[in-house]
Structures are given as C-alpha cells and as structure tokens.
CHARMM internal coordinates of N, CA and C (Angstrom, degrees):
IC EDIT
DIST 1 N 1 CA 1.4494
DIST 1 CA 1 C 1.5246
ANGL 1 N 1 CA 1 C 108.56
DIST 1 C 2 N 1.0841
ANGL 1 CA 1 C 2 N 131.85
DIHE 1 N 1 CA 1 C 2 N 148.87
DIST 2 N 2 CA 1.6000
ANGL 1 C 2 N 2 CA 145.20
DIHE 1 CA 1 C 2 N 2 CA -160.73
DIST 2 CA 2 C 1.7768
ANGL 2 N 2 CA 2 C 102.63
DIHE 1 C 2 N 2 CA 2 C -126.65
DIST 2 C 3 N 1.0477
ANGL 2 CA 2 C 3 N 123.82
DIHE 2 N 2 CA 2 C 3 N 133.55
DIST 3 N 3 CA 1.1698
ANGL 2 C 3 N 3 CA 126.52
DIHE 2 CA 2 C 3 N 3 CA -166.32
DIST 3 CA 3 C 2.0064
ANGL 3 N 3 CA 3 C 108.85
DIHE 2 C 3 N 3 CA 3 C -131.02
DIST 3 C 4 N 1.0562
ANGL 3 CA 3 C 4 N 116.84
DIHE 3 N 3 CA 3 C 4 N 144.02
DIST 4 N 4 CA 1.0973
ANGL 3 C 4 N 4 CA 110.88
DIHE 3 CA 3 C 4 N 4 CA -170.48
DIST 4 CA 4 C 1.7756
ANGL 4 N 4 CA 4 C 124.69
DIHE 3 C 4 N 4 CA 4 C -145.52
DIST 4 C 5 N 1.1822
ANGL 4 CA 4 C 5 N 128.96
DIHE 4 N 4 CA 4 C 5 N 139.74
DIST 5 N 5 CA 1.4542
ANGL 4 C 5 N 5 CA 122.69
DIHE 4 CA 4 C 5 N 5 CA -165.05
DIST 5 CA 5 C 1.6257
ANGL 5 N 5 CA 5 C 116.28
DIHE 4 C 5 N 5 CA 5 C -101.93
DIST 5 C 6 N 1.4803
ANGL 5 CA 5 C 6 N 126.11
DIHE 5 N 5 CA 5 C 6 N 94.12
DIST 6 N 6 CA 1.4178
ANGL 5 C 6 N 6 CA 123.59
DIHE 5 CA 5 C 6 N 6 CA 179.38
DIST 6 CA 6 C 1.7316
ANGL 6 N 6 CA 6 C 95.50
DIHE 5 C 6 N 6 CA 6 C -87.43
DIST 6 C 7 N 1.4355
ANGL 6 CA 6 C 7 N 87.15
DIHE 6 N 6 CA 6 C 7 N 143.93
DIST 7 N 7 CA 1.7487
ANGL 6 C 7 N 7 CA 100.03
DIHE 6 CA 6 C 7 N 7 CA 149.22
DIST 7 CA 7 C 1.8727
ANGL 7 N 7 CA 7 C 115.87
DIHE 6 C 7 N 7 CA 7 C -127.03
DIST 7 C 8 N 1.2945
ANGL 7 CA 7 C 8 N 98.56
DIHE 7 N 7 CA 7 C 8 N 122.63
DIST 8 N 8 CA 1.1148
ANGL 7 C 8 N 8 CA 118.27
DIHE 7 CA 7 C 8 N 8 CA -144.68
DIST 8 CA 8 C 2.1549
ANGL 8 N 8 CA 8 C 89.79
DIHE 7 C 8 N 8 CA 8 C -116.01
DIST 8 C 9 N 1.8347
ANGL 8 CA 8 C 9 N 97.45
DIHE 8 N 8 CA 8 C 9 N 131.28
DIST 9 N 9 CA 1.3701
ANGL 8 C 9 N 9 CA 99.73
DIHE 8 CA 8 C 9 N 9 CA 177.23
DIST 9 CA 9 C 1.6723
ANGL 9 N 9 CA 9 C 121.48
DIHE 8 C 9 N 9 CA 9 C -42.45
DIST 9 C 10 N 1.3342
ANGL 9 CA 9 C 10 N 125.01
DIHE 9 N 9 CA 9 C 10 N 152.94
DIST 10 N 10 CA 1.5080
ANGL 9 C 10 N 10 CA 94.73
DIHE 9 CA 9 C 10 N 10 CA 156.81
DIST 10 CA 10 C 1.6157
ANGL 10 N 10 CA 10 C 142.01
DIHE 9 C 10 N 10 CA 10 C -63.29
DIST 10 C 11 N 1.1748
ANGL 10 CA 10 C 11 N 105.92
DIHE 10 N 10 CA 10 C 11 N -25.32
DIST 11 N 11 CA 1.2273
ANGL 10 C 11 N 11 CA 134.78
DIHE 10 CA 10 C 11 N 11 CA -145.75
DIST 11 CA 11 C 1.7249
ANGL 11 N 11 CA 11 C 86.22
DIHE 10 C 11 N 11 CA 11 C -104.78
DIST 11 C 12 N 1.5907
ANGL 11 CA 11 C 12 N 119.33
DIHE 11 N 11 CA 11 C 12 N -7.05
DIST 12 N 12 CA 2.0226
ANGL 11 C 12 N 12 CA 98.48
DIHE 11 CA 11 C 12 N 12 CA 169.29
DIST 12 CA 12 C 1.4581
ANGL 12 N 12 CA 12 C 80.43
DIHE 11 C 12 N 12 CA 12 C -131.21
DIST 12 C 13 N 1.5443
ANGL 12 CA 12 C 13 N 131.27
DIHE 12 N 12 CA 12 C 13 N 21.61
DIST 13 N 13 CA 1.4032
ANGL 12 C 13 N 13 CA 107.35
DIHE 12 CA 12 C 13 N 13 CA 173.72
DIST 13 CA 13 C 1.6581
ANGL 13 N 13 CA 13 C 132.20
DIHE 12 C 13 N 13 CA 13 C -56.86
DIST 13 C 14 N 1.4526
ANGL 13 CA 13 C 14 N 95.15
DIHE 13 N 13 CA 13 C 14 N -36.48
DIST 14 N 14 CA 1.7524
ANGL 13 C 14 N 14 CA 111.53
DIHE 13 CA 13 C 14 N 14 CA -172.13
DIST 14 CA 14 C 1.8472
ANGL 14 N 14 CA 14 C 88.16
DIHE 13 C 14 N 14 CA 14 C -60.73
DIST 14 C 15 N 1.4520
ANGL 14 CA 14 C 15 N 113.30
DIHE 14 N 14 CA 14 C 15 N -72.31
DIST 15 N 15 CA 1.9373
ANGL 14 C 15 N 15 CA 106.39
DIHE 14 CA 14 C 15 N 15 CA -167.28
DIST 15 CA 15 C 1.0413
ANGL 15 N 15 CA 15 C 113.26
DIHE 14 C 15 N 15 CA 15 C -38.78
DIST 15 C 16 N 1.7924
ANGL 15 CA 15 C 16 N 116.89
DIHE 15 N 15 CA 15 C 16 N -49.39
DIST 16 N 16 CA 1.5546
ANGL 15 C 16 N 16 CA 103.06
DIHE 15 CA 15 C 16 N 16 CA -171.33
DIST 16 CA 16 C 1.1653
ANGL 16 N 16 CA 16 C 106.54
DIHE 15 C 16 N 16 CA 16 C -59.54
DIST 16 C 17 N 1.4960
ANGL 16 CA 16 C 17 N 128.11
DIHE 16 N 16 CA 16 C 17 N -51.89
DIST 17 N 17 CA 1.5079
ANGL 16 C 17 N 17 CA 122.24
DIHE 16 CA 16 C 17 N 17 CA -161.07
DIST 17 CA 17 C 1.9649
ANGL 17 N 17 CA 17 C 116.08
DIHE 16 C 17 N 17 CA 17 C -65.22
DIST 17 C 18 N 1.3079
ANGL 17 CA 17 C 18 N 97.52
DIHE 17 N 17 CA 17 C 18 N -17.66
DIST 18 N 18 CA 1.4211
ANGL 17 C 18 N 18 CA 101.98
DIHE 17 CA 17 C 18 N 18 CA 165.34
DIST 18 CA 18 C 1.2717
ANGL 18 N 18 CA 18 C 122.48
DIHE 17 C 18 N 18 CA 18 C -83.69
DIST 18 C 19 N 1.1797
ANGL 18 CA 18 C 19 N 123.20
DIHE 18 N 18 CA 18 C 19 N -12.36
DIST 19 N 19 CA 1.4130
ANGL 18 C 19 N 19 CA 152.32
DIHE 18 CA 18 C 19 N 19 CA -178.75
DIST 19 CA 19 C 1.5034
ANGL 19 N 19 CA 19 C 106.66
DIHE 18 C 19 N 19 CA 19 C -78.92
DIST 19 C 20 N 0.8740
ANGL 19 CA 19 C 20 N 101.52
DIHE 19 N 19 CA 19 C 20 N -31.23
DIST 20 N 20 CA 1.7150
ANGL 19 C 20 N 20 CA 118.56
DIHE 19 CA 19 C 20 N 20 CA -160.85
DIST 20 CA 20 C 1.9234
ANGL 20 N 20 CA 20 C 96.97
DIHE 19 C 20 N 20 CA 20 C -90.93
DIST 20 C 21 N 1.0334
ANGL 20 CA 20 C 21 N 77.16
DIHE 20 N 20 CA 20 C 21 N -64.56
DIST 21 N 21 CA 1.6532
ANGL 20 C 21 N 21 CA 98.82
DIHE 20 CA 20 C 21 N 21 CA -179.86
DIST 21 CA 21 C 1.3550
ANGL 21 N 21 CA 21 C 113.87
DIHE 20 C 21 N 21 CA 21 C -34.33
DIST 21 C 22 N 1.2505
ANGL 21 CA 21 C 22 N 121.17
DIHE 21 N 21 CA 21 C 22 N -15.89
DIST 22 N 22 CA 1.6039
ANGL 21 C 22 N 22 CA 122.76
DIHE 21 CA 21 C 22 N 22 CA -148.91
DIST 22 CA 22 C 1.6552
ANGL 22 N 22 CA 22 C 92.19
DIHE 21 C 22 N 22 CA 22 C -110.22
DIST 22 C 23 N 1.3359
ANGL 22 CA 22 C 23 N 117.80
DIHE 22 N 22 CA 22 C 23 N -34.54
DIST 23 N 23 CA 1.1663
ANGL 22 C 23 N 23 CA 116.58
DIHE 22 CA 22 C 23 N 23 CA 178.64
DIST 23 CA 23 C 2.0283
ANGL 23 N 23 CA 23 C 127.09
DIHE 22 C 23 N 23 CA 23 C -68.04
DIST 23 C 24 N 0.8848
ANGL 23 CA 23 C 24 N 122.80
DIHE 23 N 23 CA 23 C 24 N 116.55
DIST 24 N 24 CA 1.9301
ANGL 23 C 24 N 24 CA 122.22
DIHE 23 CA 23 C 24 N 24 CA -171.98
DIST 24 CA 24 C 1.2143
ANGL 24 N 24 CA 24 C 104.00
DIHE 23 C 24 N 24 CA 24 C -68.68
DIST 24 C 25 N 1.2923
ANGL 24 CA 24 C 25 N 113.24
DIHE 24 N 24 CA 24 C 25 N -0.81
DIST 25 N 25 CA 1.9101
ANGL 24 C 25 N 25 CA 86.28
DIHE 24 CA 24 C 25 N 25 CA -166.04
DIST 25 CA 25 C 1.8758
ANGL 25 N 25 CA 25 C 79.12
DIHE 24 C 25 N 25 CA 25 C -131.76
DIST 25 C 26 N 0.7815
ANGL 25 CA 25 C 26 N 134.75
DIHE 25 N 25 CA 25 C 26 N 39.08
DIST 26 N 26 CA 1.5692
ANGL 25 C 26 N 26 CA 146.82
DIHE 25 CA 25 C 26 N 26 CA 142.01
DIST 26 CA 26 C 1.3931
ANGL 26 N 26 CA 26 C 135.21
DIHE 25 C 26 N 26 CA 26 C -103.78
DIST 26 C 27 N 1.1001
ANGL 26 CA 26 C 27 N 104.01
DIHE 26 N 26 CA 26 C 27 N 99.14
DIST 27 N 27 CA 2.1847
ANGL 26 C 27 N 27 CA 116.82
DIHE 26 CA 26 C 27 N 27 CA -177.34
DIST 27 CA 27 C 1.3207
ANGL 27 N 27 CA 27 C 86.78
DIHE 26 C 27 N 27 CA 27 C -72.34
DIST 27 C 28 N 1.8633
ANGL 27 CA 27 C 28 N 113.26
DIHE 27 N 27 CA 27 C 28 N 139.65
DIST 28 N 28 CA 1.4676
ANGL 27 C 28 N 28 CA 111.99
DIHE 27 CA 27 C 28 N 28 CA 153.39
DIST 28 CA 28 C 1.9298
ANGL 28 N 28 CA 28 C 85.88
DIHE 27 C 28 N 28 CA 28 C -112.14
DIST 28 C 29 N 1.2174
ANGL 28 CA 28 C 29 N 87.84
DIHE 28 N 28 CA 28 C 29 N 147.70
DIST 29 N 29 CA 1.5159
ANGL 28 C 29 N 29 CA 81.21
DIHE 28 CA 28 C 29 N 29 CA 158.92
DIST 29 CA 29 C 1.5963
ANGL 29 N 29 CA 29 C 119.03
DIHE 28 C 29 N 29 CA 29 C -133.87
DIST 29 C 30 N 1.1950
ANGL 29 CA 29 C 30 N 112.11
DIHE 29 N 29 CA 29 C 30 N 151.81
DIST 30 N 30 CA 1.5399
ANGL 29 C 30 N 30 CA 122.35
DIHE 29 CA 29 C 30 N 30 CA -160.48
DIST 30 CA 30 C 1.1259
ANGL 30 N 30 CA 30 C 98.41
DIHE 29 C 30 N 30 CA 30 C -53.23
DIST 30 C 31 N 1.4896
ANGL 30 CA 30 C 31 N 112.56
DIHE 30 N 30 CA 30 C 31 N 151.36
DIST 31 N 31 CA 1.7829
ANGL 30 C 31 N 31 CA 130.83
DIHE 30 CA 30 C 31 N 31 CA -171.09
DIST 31 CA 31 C 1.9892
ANGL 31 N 31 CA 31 C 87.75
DIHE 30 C 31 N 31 CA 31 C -106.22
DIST 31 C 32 N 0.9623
ANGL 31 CA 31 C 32 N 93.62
DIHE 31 N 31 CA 31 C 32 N 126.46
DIST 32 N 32 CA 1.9093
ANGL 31 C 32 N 32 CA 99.15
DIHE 31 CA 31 C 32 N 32 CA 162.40
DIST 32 CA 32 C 1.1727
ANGL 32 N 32 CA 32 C 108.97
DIHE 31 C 32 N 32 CA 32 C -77.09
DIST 32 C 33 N 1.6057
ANGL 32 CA 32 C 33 N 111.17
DIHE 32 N 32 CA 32 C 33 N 144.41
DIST 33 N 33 CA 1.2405
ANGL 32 C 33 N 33 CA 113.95
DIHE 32 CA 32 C 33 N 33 CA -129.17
DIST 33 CA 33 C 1.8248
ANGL 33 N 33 CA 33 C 82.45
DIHE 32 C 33 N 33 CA 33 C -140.56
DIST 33 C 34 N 1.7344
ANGL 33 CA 33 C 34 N 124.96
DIHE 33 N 33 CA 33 C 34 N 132.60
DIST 34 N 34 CA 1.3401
ANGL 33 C 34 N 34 CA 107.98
DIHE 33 CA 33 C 34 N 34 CA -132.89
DIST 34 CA 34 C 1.8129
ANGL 34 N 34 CA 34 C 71.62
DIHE 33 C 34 N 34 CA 34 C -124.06
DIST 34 C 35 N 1.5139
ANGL 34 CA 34 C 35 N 89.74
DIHE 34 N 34 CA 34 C 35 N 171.29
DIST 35 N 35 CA 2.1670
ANGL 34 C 35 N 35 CA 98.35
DIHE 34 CA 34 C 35 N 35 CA -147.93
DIST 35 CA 35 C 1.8254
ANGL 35 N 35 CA 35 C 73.84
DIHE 34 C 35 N 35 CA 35 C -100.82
DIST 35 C 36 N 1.0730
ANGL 35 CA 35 C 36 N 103.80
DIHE 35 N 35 CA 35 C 36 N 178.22
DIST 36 N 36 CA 1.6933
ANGL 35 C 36 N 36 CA 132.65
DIHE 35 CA 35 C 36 N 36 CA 157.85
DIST 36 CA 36 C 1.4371
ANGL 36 N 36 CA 36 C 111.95
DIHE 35 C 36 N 36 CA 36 C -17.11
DIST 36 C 37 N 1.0838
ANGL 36 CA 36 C 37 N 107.01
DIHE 36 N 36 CA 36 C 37 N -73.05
DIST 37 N 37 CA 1.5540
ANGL 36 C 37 N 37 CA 109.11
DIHE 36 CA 36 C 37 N 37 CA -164.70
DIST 37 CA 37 C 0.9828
ANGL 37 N 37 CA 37 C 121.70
DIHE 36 C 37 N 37 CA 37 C -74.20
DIST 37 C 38 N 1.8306
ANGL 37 CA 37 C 38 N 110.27
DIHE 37 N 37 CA 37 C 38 N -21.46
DIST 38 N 38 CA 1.6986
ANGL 37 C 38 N 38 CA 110.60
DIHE 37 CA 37 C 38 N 38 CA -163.14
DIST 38 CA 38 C 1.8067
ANGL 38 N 38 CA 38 C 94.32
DIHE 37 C 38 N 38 CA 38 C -85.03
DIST 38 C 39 N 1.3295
ANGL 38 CA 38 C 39 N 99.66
DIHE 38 N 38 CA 38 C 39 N -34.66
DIST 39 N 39 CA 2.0367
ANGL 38 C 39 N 39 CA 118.39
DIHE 38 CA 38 C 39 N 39 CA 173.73
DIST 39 CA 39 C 1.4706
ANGL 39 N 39 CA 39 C 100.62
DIHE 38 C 39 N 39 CA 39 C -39.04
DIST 39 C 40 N 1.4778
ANGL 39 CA 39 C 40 N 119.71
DIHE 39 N 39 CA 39 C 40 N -45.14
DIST 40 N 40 CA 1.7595
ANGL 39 C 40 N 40 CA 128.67
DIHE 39 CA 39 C 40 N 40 CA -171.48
DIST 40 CA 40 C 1.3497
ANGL 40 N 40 CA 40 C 95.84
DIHE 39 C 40 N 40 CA 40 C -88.48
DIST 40 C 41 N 1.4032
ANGL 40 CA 40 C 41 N 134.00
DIHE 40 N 40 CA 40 C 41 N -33.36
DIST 41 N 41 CA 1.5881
ANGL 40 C 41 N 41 CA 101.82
DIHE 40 CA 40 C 41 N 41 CA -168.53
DIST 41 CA 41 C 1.2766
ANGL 41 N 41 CA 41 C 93.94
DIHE 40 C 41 N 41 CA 41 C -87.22
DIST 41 C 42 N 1.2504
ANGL 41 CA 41 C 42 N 131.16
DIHE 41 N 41 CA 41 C 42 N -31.71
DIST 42 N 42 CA 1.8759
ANGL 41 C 42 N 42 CA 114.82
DIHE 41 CA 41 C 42 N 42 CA 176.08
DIST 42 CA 42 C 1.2185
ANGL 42 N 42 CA 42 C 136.38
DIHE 41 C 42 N 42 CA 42 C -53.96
DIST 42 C 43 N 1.4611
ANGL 42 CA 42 C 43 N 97.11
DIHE 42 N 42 CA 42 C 43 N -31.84
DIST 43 N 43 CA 2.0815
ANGL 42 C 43 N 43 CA 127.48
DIHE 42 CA 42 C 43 N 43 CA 173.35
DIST 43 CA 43 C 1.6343
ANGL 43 N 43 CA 43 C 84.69
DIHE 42 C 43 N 43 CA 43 C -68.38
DIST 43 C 44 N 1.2881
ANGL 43 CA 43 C 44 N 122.94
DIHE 43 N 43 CA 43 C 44 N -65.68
DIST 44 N 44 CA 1.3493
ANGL 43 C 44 N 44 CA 103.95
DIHE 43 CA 43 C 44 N 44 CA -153.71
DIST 44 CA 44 C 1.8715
ANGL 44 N 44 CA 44 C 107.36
DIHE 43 C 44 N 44 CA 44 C -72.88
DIST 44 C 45 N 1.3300
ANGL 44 CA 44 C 45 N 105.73
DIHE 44 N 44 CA 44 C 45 N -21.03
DIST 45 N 45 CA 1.7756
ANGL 44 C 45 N 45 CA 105.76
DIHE 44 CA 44 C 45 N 45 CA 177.72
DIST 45 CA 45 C 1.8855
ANGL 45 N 45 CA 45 C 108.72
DIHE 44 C 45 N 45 CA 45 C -56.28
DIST 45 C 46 N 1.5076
ANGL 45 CA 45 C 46 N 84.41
DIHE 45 N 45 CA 45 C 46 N -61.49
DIST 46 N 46 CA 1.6565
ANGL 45 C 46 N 46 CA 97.17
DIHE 45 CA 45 C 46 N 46 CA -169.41
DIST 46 CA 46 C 1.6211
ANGL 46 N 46 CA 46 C 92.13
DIHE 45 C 46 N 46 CA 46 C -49.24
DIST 46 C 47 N 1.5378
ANGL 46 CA 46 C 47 N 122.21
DIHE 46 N 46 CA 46 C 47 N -71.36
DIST 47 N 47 CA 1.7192
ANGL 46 C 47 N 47 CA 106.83
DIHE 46 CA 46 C 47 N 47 CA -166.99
DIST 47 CA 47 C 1.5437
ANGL 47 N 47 CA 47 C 103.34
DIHE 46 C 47 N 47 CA 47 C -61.41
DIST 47 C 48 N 1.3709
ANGL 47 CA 47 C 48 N 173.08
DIHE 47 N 47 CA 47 C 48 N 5.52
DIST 48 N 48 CA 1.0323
ANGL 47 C 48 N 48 CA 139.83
DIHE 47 CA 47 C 48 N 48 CA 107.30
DIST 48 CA 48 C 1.6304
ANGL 48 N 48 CA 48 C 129.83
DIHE 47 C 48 N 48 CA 48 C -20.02
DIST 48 C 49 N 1.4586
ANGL 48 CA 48 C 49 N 100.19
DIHE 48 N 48 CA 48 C 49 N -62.90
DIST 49 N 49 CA 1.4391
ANGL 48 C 49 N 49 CA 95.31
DIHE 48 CA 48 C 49 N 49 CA -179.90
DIST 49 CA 49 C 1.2093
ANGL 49 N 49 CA 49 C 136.63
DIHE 48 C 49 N 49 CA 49 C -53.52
DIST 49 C 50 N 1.5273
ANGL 49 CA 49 C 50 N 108.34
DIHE 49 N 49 CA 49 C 50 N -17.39
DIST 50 N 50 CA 1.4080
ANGL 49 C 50 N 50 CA 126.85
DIHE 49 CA 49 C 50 N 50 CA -158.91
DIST 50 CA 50 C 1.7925
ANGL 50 N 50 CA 50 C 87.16
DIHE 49 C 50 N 50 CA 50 C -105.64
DIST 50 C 51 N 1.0715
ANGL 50 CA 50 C 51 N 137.44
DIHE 50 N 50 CA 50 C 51 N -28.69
DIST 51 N 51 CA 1.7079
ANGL 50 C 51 N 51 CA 129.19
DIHE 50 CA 50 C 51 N 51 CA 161.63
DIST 51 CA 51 C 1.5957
ANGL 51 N 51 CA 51 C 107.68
DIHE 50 C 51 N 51 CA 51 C -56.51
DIST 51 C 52 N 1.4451
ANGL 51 CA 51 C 52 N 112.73
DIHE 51 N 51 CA 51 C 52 N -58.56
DIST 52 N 52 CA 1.3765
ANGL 51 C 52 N 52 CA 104.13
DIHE 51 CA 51 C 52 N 52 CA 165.97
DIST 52 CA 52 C 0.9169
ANGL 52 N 52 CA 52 C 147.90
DIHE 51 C 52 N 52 CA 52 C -20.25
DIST 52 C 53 N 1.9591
ANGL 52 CA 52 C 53 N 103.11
DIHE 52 N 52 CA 52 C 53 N -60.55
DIST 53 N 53 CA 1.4559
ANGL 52 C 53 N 53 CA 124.57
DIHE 52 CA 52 C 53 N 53 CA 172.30
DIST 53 CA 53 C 1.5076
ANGL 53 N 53 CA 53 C 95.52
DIHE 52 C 53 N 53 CA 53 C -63.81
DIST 53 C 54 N 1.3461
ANGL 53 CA 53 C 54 N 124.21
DIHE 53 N 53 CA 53 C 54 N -78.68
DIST 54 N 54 CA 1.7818
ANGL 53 C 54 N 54 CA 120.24
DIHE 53 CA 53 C 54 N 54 CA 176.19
DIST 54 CA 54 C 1.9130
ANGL 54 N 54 CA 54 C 92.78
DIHE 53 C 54 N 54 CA 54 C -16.51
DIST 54 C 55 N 0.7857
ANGL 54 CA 54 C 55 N 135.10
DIHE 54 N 54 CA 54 C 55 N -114.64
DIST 55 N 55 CA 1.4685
ANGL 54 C 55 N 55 CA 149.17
DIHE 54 CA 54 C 55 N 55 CA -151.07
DIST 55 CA 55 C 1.6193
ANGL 55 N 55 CA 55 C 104.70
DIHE 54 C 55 N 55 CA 55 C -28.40
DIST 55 C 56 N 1.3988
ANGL 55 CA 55 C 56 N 123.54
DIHE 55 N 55 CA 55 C 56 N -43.26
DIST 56 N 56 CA 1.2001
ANGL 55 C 56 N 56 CA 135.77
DIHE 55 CA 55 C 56 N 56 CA -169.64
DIST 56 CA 56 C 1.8954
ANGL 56 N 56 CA 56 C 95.14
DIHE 55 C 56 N 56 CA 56 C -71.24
DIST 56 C 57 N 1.2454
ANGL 56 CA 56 C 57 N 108.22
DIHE 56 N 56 CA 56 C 57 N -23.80
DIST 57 N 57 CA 1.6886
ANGL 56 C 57 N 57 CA 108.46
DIHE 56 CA 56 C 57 N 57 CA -169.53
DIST 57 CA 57 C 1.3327
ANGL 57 N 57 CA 57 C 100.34
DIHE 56 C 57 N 57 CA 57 C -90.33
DIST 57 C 58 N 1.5980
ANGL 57 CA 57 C 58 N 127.30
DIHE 57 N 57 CA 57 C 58 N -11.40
DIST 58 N 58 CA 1.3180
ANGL 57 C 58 N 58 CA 131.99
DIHE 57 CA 57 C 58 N 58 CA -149.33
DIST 58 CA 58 C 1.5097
ANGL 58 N 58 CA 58 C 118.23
DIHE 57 C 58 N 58 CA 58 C 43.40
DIST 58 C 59 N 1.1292
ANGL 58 CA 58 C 59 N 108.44
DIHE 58 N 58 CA 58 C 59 N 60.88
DIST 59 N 59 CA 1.9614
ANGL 58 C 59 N 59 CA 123.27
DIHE 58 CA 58 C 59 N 59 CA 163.75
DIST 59 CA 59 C 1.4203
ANGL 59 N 59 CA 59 C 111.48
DIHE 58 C 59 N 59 CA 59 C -86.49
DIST 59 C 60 N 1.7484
ANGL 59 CA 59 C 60 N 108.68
DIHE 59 N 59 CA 59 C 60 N -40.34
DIST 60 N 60 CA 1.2711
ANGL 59 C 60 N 60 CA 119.51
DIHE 59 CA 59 C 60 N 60 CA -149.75
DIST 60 CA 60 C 2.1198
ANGL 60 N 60 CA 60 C 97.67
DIHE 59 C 60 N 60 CA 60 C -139.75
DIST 60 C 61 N 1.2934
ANGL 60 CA 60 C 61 N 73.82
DIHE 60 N 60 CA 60 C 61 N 152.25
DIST 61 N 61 CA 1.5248
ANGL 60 C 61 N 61 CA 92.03
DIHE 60 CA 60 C 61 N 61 CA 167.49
DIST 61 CA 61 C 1.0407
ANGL 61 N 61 CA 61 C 149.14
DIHE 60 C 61 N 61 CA 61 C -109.99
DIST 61 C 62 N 1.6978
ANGL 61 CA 61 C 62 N 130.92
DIHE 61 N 61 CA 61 C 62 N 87.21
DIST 62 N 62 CA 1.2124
ANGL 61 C 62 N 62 CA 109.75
DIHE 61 CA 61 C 62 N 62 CA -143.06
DIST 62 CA 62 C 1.6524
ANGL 62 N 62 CA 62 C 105.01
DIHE 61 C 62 N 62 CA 62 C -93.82
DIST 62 C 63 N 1.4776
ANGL 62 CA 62 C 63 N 124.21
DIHE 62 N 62 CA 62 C 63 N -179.39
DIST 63 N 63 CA 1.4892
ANGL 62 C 63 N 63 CA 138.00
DIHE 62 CA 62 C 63 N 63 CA -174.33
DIST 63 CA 63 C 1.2414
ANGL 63 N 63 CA 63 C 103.18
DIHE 62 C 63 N 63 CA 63 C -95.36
DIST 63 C 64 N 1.0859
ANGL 63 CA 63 C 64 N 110.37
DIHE 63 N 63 CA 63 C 64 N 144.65
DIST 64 N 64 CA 1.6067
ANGL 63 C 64 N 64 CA 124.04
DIHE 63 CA 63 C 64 N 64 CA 141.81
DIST 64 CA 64 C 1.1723
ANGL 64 N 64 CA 64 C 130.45
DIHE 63 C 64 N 64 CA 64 C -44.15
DIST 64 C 65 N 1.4268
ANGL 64 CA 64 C 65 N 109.81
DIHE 64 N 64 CA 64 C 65 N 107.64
DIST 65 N 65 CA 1.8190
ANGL 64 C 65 N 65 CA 98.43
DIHE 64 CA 64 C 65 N 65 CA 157.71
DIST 65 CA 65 C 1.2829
ANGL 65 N 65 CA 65 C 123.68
DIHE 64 C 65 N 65 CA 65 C -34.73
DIST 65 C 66 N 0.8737
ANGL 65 CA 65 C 66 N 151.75
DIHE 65 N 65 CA 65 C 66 N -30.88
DIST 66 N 66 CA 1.0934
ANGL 65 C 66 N 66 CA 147.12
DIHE 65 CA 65 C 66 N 66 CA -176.76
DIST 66 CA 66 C 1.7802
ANGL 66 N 66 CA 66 C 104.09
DIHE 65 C 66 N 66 CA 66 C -69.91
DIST 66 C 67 N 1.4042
ANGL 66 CA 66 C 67 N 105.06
DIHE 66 N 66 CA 66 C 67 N -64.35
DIST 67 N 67 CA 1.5944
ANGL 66 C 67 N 67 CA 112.47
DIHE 66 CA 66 C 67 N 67 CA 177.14
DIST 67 CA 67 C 1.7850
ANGL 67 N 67 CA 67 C 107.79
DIHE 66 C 67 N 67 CA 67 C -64.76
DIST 67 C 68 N 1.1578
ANGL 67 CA 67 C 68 N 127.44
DIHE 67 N 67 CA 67 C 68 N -5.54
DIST 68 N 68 CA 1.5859
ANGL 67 C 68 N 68 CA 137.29
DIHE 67 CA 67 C 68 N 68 CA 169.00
DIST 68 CA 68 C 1.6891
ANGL 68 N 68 CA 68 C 99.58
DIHE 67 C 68 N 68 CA 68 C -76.97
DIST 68 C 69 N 0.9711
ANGL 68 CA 68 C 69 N 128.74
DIHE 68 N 68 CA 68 C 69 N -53.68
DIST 69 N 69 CA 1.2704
ANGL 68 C 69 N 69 CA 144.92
DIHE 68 CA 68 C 69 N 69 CA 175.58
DIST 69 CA 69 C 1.1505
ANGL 69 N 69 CA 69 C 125.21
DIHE 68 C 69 N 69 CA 69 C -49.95
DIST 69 C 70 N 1.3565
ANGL 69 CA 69 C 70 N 123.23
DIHE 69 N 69 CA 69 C 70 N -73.24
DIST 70 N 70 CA 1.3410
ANGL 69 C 70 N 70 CA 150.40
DIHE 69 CA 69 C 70 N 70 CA 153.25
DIST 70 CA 70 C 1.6935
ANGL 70 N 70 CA 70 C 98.74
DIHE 69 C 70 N 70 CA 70 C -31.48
DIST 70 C 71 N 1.7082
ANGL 70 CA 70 C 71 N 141.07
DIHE 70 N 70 CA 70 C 71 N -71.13
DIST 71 N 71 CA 1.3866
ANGL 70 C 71 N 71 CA 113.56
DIHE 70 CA 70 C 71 N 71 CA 152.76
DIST 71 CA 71 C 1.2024
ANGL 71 N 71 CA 71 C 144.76
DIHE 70 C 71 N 71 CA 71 C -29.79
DIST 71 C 72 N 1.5069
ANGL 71 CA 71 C 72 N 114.97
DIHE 71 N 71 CA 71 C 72 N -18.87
DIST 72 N 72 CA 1.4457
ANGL 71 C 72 N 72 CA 109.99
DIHE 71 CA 71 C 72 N 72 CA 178.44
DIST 72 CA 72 C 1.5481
ANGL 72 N 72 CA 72 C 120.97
DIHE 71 C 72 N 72 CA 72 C -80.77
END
COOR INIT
IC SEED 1 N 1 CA 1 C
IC BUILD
C-alpha cells in the first residue's frame, strides 16, 4: 500500500474529504488531534515566526537581548 501527504485549503477541506470518502479502496486514517497546550505552543511558535519574517523584511524592530533582559 502507498501512502501519501495532501495539504488541502481550509475552506475545500470538508468536499475533498467527502470526496475521498466515497472511494473503497481508500484508508483515511485519523489525524491526532492535539490537547490545549500543545494548540498554545504552536499559536505561540507560528506568531513568533511570523515577527521574524516581519523583522527579516524590515517592518519591525526587534531588541536586544541584552535590552530583553534588562526588562525582566
């Protein structure tokens, strides 16, 4: 059996997956499905990364560790 990875819009996820569904000789198998906290450390990864990218474009300005520090 051959297995394969789509990423699929949000917004046509429900058709394809009903789409999918219709076919017999296609396994979906359940996606693990992530609790509270792991939902917050990804929210908080992705918006990091995306300041980065901002900073890397020069939008934004980031601080110094040192001046990160010095606030605490």
């Amino acid at each position: 059996m051959k297995q394969i990875v789509l990423s699929i819009e949000d917004r046509k996820y429900n058709f394809f997956m009903e789409l999918i569904k219709s076919f017999s000789f296609i396994k979906i198998e359940k996606k693990n499905k992530l609790n509270a906290s792991q939902i917050a450390y990804v929210n908080g990864l992705k918006e990091a990364l995306e300041e980065v990218e901002l900073h890397e474009k020069g939008k934004t300005k980031s601080k110094l560790a040192k001046d990160f520090l010095n606030e605490l």
